[in-house]
RODO-2510 file (C-alpha; in nm, 4 decimals, decimal comma):
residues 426
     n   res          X          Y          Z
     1     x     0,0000     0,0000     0,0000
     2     x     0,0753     0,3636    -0,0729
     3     x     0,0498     0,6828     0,1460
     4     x    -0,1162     0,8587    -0,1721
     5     x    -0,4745     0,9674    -0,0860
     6     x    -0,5657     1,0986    -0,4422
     7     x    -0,5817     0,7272    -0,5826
     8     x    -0,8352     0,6487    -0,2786
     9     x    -1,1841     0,6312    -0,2988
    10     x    -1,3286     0,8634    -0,0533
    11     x    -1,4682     0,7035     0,2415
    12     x    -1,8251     0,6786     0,3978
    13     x    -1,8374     0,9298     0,7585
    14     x    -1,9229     0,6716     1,0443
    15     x    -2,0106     0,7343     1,3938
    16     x    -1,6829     0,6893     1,5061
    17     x    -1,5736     1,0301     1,3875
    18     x    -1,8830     1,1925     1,4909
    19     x    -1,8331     1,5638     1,6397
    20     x    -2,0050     1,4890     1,9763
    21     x    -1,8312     1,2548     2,1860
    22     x    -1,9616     0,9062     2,2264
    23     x    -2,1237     0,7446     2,5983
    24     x    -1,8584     0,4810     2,6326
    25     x    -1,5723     0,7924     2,5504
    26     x    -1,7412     1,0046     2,8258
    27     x    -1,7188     0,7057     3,0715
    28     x    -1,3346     0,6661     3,0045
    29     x    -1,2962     1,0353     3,0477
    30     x    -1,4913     1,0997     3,3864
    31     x    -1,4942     0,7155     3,5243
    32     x    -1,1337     0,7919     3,7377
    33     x    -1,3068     1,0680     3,8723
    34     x    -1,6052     0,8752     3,9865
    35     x    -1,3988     0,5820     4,1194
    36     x    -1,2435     0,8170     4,3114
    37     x    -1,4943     1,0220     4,4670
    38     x    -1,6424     0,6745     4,5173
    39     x    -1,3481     0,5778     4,7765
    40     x    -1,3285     0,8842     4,9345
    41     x    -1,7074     0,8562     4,9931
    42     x    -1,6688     0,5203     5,1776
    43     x    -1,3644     0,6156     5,3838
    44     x    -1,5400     0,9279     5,5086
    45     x    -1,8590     0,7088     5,5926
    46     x    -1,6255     0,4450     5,7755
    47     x    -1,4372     0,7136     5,9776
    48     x    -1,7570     0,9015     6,1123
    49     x    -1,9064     0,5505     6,1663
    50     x    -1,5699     0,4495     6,3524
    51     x    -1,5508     0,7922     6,5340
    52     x    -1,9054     0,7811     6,6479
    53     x    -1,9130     0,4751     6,7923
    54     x    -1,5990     0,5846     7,0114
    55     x    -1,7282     0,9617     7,0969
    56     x    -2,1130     0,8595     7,1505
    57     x    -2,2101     0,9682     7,5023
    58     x    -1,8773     1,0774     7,6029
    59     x    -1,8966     1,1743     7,9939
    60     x    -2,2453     1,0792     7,9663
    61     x    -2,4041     0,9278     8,2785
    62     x    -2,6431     0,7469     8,0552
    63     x    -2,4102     0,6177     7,8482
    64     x    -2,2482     0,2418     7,8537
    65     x    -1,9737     0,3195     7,5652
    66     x    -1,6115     0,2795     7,7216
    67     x    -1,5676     0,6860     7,7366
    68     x    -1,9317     0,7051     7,9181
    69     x    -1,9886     0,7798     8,3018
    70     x    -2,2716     0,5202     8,3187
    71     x    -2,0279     0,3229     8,5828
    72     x    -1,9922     0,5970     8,8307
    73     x    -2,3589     0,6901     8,7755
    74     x    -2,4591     0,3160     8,9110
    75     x    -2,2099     0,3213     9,1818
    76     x    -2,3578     0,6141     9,3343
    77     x    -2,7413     0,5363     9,2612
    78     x    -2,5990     0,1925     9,4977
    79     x    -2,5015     0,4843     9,7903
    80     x    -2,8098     0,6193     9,7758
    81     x    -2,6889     0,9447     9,5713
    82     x    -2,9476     0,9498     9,2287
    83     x    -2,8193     1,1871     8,9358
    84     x    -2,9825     1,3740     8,7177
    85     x    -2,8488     1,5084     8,3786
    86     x    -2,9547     1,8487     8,2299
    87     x    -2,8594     1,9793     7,9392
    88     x    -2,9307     2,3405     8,0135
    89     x    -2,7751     2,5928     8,1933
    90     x    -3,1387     2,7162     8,3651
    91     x    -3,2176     2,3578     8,4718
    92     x    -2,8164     2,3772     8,6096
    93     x    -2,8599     2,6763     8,8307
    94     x    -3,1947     2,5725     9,0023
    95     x    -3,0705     2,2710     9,0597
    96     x    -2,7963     2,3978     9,2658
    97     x    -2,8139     2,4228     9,6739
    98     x    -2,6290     2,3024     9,9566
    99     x    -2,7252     1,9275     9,9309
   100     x    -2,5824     1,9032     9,5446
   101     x    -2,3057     1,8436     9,3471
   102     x    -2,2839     1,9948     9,0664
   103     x    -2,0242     1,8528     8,7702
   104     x    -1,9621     2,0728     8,4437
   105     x    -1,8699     1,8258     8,2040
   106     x    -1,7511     2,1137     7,9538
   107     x    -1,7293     2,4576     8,0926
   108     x    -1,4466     2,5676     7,8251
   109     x    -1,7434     2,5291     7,5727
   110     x    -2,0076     2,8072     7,7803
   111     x    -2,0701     3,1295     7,6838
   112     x    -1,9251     3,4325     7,8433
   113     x    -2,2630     3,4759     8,0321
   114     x    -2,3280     3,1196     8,0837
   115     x    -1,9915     3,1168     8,3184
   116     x    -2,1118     3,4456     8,4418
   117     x    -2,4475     3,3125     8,5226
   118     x    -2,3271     2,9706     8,6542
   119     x    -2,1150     3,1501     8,8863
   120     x    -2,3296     3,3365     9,0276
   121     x    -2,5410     3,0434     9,0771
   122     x    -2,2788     2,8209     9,2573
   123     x    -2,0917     3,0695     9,4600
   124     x    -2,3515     3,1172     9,6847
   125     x    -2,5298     2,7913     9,7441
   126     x    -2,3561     2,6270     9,9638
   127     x    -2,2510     2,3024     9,7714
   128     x    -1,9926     2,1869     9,5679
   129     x    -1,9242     2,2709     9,1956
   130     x    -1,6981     1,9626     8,9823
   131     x    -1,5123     2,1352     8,7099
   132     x    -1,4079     1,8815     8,4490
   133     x    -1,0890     1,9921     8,2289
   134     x    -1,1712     2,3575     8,2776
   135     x    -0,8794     2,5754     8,0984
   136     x    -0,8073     2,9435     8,0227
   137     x    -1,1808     3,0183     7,8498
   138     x    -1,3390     2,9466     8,1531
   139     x    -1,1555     2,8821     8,5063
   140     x    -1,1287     3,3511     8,5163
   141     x    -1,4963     3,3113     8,5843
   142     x    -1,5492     3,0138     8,7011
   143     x    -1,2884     2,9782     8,9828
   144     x    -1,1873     3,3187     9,0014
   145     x    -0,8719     3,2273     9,3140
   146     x    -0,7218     2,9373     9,0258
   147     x    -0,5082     3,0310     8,7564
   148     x    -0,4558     2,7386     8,4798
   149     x    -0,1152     2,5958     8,3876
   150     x     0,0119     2,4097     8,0149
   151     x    -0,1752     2,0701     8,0197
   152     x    -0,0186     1,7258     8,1308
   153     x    -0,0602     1,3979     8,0146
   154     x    -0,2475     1,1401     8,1680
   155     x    -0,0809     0,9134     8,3973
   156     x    -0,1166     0,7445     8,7237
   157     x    -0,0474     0,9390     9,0042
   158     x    -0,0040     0,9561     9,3455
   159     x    -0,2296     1,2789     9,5644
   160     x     0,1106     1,4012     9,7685
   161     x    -0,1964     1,5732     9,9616
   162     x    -0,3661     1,5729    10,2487
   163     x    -0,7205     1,5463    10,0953
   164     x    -0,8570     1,2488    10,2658
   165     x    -1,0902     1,1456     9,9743
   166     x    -0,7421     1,1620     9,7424
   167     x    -0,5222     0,9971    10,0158
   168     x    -0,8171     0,7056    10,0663
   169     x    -0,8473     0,6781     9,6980
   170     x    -0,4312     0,6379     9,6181
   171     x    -0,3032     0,6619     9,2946
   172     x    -0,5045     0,7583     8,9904
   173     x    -0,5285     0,8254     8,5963
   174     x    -0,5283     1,1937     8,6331
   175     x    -0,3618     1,4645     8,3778
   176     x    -0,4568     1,7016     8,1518
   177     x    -0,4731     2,1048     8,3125
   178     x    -0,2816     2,2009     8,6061
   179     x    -0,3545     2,4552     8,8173
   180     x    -0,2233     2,7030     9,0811
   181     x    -0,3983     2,8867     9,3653
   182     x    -0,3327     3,1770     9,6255
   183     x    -0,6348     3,1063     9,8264
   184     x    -0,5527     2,9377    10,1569
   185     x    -0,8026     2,7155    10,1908
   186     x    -0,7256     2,4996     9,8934
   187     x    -0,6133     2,1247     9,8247
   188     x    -0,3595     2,0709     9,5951
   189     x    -0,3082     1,7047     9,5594
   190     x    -0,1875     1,4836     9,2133
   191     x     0,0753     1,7366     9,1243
   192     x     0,2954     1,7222     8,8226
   193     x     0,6114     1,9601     8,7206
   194     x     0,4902     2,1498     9,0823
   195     x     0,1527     2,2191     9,0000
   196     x    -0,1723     2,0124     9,1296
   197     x    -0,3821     1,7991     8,8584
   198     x    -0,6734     1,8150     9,1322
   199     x    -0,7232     2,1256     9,2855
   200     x    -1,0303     2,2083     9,5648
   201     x    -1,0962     2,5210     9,6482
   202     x    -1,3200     2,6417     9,9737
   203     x    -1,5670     2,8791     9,9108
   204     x    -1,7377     3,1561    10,1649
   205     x    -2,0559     3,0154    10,2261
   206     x    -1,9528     2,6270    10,3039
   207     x    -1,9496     2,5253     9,9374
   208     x    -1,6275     2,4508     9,7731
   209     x    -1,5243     2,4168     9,3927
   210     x    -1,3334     2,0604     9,2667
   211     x    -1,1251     2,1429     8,9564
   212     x    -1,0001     1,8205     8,7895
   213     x    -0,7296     1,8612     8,5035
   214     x    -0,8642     1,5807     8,3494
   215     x    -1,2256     1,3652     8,3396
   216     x    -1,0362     1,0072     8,2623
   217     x    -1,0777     0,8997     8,5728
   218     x    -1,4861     0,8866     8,5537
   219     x    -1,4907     0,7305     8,2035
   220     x    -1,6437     0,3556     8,2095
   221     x    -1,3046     0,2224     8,0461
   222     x    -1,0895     0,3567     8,3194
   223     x    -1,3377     0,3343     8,6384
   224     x    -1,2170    -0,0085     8,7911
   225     x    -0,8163     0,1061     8,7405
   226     x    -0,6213     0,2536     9,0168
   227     x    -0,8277     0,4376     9,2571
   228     x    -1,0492     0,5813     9,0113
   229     x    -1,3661     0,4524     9,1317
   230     x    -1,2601     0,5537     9,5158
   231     x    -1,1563     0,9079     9,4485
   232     x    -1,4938     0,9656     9,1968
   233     x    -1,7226     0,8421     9,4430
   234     x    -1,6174     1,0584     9,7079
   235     x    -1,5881     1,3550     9,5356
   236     x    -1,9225     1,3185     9,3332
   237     x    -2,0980     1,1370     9,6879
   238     x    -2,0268     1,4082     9,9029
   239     x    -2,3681     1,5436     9,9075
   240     x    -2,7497     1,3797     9,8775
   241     x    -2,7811     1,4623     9,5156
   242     x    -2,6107     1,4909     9,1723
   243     x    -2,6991     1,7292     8,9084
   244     x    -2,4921     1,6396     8,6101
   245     x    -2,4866     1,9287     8,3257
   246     x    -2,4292     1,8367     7,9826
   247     x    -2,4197     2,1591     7,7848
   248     x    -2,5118     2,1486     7,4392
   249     x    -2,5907     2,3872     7,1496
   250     x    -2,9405     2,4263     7,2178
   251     x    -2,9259     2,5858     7,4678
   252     x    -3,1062     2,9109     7,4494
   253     x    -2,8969     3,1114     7,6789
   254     x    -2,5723     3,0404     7,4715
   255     x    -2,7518     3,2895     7,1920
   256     x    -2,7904     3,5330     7,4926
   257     x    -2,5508     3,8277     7,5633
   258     x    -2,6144     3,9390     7,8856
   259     x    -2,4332     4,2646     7,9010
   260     x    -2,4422     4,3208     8,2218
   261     x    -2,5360     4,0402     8,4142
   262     x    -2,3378     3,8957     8,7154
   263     x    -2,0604     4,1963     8,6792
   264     x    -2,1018     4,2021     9,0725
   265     x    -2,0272     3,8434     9,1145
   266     x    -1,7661     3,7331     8,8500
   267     x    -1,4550     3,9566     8,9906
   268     x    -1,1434     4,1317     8,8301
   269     x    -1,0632     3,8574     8,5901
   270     x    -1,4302     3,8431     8,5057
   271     x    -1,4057     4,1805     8,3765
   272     x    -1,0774     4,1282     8,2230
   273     x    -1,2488     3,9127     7,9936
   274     x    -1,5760     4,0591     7,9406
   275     x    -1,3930     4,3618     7,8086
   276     x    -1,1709     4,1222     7,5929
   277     x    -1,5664     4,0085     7,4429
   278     x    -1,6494     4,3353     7,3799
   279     x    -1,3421     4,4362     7,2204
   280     x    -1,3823     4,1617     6,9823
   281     x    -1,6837     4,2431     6,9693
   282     x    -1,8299     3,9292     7,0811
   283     x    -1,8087     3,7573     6,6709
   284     x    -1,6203     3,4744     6,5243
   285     x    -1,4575     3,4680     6,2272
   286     x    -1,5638     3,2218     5,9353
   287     x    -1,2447     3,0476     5,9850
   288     x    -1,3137     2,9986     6,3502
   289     x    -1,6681     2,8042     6,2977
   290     x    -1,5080     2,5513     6,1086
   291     x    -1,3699     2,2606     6,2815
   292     x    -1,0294     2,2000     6,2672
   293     x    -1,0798     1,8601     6,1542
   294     x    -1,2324     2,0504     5,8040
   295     x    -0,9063     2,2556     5,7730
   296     x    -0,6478     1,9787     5,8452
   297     x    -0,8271     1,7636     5,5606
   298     x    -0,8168     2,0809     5,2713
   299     x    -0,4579     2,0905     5,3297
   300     x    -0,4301     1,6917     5,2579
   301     x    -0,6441     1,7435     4,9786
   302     x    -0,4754     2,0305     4,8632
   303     x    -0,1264     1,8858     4,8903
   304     x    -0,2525     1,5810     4,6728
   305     x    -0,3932     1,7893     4,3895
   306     x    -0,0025     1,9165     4,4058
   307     x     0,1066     1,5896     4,3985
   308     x    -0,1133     1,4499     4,0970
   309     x    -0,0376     1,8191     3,9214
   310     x     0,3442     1,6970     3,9554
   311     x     0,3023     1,3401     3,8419
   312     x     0,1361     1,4304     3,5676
   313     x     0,3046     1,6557     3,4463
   314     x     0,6738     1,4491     3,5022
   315     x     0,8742     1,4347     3,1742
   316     x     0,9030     1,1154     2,9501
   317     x     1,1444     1,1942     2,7571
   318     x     1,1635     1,3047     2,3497
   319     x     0,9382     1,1587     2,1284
   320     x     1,1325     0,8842     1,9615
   321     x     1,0686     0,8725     1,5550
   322     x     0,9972     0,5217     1,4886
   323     x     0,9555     0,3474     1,1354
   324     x     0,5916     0,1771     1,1152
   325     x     0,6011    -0,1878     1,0818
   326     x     0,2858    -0,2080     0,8394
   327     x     0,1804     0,0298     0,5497
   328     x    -0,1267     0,2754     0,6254
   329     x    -0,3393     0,4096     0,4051
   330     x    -0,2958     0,8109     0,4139
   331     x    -0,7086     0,8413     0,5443
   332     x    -0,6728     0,6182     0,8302
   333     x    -0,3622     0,7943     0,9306
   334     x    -0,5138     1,1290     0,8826
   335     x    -0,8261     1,0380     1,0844
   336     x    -0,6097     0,8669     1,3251
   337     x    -0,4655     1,2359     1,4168
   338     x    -0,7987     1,3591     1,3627
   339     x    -0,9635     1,1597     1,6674
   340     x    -0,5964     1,2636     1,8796
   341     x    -0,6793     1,6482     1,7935
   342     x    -0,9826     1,5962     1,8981
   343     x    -1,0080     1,4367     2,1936
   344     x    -0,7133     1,7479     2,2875
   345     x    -1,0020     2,0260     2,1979
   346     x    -0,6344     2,1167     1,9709
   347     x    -0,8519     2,3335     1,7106
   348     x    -0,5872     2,5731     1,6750
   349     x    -0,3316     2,3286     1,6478
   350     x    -0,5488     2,1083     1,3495
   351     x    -0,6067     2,5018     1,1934
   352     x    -0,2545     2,5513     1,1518
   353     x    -0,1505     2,2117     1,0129
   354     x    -0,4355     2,2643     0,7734
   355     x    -0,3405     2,6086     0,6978
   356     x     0,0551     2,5040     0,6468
   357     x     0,0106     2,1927     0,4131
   358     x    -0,2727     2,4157     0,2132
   359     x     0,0250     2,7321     0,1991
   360     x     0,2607     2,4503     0,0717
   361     x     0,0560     2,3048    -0,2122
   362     x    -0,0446     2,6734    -0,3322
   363     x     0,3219     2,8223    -0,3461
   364     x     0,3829     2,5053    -0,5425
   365     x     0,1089     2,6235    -0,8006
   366     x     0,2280     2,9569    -0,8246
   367     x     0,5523     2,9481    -0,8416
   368     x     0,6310     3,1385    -0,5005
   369     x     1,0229     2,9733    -0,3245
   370     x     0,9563     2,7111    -0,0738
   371     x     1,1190     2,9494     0,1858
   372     x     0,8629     3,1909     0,1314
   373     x     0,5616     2,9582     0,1177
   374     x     0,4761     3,0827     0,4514
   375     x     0,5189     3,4219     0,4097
   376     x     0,2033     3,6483     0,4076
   377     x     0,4349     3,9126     0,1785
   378     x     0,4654     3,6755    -0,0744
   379     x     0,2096     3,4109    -0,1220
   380     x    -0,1087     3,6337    -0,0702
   381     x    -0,0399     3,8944    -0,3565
   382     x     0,0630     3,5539    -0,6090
   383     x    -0,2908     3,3801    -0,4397
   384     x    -0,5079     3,7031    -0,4954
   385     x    -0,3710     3,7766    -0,8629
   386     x    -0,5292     3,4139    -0,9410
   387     x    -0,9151     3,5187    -0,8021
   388     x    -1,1343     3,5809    -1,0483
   389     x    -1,3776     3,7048    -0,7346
   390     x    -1,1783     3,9858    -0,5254
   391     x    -1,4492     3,9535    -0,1864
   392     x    -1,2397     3,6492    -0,0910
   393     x    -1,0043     3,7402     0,1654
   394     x    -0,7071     3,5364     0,1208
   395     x    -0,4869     3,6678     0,4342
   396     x    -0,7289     3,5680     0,6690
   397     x    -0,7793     3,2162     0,5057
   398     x    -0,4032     3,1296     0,5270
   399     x    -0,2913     3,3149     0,8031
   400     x    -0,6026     3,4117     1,0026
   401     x    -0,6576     3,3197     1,3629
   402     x    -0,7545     2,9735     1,5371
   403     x    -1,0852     2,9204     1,5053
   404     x    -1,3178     2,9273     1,7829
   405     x    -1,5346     2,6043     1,7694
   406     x    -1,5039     2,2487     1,5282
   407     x    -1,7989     2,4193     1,3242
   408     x    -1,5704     2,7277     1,2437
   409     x    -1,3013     2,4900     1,1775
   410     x    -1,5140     2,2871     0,9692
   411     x    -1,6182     2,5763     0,7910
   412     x    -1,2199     2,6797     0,7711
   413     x    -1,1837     2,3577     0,6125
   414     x    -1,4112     2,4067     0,3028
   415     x    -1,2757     2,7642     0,2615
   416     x    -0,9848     2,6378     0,2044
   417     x    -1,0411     2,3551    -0,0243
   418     x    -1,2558     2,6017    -0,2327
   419     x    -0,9241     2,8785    -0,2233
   420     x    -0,6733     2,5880    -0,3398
   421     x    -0,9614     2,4584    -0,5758
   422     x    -1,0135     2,7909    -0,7175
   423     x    -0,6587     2,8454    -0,7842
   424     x    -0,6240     2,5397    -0,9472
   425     x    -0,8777     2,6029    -1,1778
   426     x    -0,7914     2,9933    -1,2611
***
């Protein structure tokens, strides 16, 4: 076989070179894409599924899973000392008074005026007030005597106090904040680089405060180690009754503001920090609602796009010229590049082969020097002297720009077919 196309017969347009791509060519193109959205679908169901199960009723007195407080809940209901969980902060203050203990499973996560309110609530009723894990957002107002220190990890550890519910109880898992106190009538026991884990604090009016750096000690998975179970029982049994405050997000005093409120009863630091509200005045950034979880995974996702832009875009090496082991016929060659142009969008680059090879055979007819085939200042006056009709533009059919869609370079086909035809025939 021969490369010559002229000797040919021309051959029927199938589907296969169709303009508009084809359903099985669209499913090559997009099905890596689905395949992976697909997996990272299923590994984001399998993590929240995995990470549910293990943060479902955490510190939850209802709650059986091994980071619950179901345990301690049924030890005490044994003693005689029921609980009851609230999830509000108004069902938290009335049920304070001399005979309860209340325990704050998260006070870092209340409101400026939720501290301010609970505070006011506690200080004065006489009983005692169990701060779990309480850091800089909240100890100011909370425990206005204790300063908070760099957290600690969680380790068994002896009191080193003379606290007789820690020095009955022994050793326990205890960590997380430390803390540091002027007030005289304080225990410091559990302490760690010189600072207390567990810190109580007397109060005016016979109540007292229990600050404890870490909860581990009252989850279900940790309750029978050390003297967990010992210490929690006596500081949670101290008093008739449990009120045990779960705060969550729908709450309706977490939307309030309360300028104002408690000013009298939160002291200096108090006011140190409501003026450090106002001055930011009291908003979060966009940033700041999402969780960091969110952020953490855009910057893994981000540095993989990097990645797969680098990969890609690695370097093979020159294109090798290789001799073809088989003849092809010229039209299944010139389709062949066809489908590649294509399936590239190349337009502009299947315009200018088109508009080369047609510059070639012209300067061929009319006698213009191969080296100046391709020259606008030579071929176009030799091309125009050789139209019979003058509205043809020549210039802009030989050296025009790319066009802008396949039917404008369709269309840029058949001009130029008719241009070369025309000059054949003049």
């Amino acid at each position: 076989m021969t490369g010559n196309t002229t000797n040919s017969p021309p051959r029927p347009v199938t589907s296969s070179t169709s303009m508009s791509p084809s359903a099985q060519q669209v499913w090559k193109r997009v099905r890596g894409l689905l395949i992976a959205l697909a997996i990272l679908l299923v590994a984001g169901i399998a993590l929240a599924a995995v990470r549910s199960g293990d943060q479902h009723g955490r510190l939850d007195p209802r709650s059986a899973d091994p980071l619950g407080s179901r345990a301690v809940a049924e030890l005490l209901k044994d003693r005689g000392v029921p609980t009851r969980v609230v999830t509000t902060l108004a069902e938290a203050t009335d049920g304070t008074g001399p005979d309860t203990t209340l325990v704050v499973t998260s006070p870092n996560l209340l409101t400026f005026h939720q501290q301010r309110t609970l505070r006011g609530a506690t200080e004065t009723s006489g009983g005692r007030t169990v701060l779990l894990s309480a850091g800089p957002p909240s100890v100011d107002i909370l425990a206005p005597d204790v300063i908070s220190a760099p957290d600690t990890s969680v380790a068994a550890r002896d009191p080193r106090c003379s606290l007789p519910a820690a020095r009955s109880a022994g050793a326990v898992d205890i960590g997380g904040v430390r803390y540091d106190t002027d007030s005289p009538k304080a225990d410091a026991c559990y302490p760690t680089g010189g600072l207390p884990t567990l810190l109580r604090v007397d109060a005016p009016d016979g109540g007292d405060t229990v600050l404890l750096g870490s909860p581990d000690l009252l989850y279900n998975e940790r309750l029978a180690k050390q003297g967990n179970a010992s210490l929690a029982l006596q500081l949670l049994g101290s008093r008739p009754h449990i009120v045990w405050y779960l705060p969550s997000l729908g709450d309706p005093s977490a939307t309030e503001s309360g300028s104002g409120d408690g000013d009298d009863n939160s002291g200096d630091s108090s006011g140190e920090r409501e003026e450090q509200e106002a001055a930011g005045g009291g908003e979060s950034s966009f940033l700041d609602l999402i969780p960091s979880g969110w952020l953490w995974g855009t910057l893994q996702l981000a540095l993989a796009a990097v990645l797969a832009a680098v990969w890609r875009s690695r370097r093979l090496g020159p294109v090798v010229a290789e001799r073809l082991p088989v003849a092809i016929r010229a039209s299944e060659a010139t389709e062949g590049r066809a489908r590649l142009y294509r399936k590239a969008n190349a337009r502009d680059r299947a315009a200018s082969v088109l508009r080369q090879e047609t510059r070639t055979r012209l300067a061929s007819l009319l006698g213009v020097p191969p080296s100046e085939a391709h020259t606008p200042e030579a071929l176009v006056p030799a091309v125009s002297a050789q139209l019979p009709d003058s509205s043809r533009d020549p210039r802009t059919l030989l050296f025009g720009p790319a066009p802008a869609d396949d039917a404008a370079l369709i269309r840029l086909t058949d001009q130029l077919d008719a241009l070369e035809r025309e000059v054949r025939t003049s």
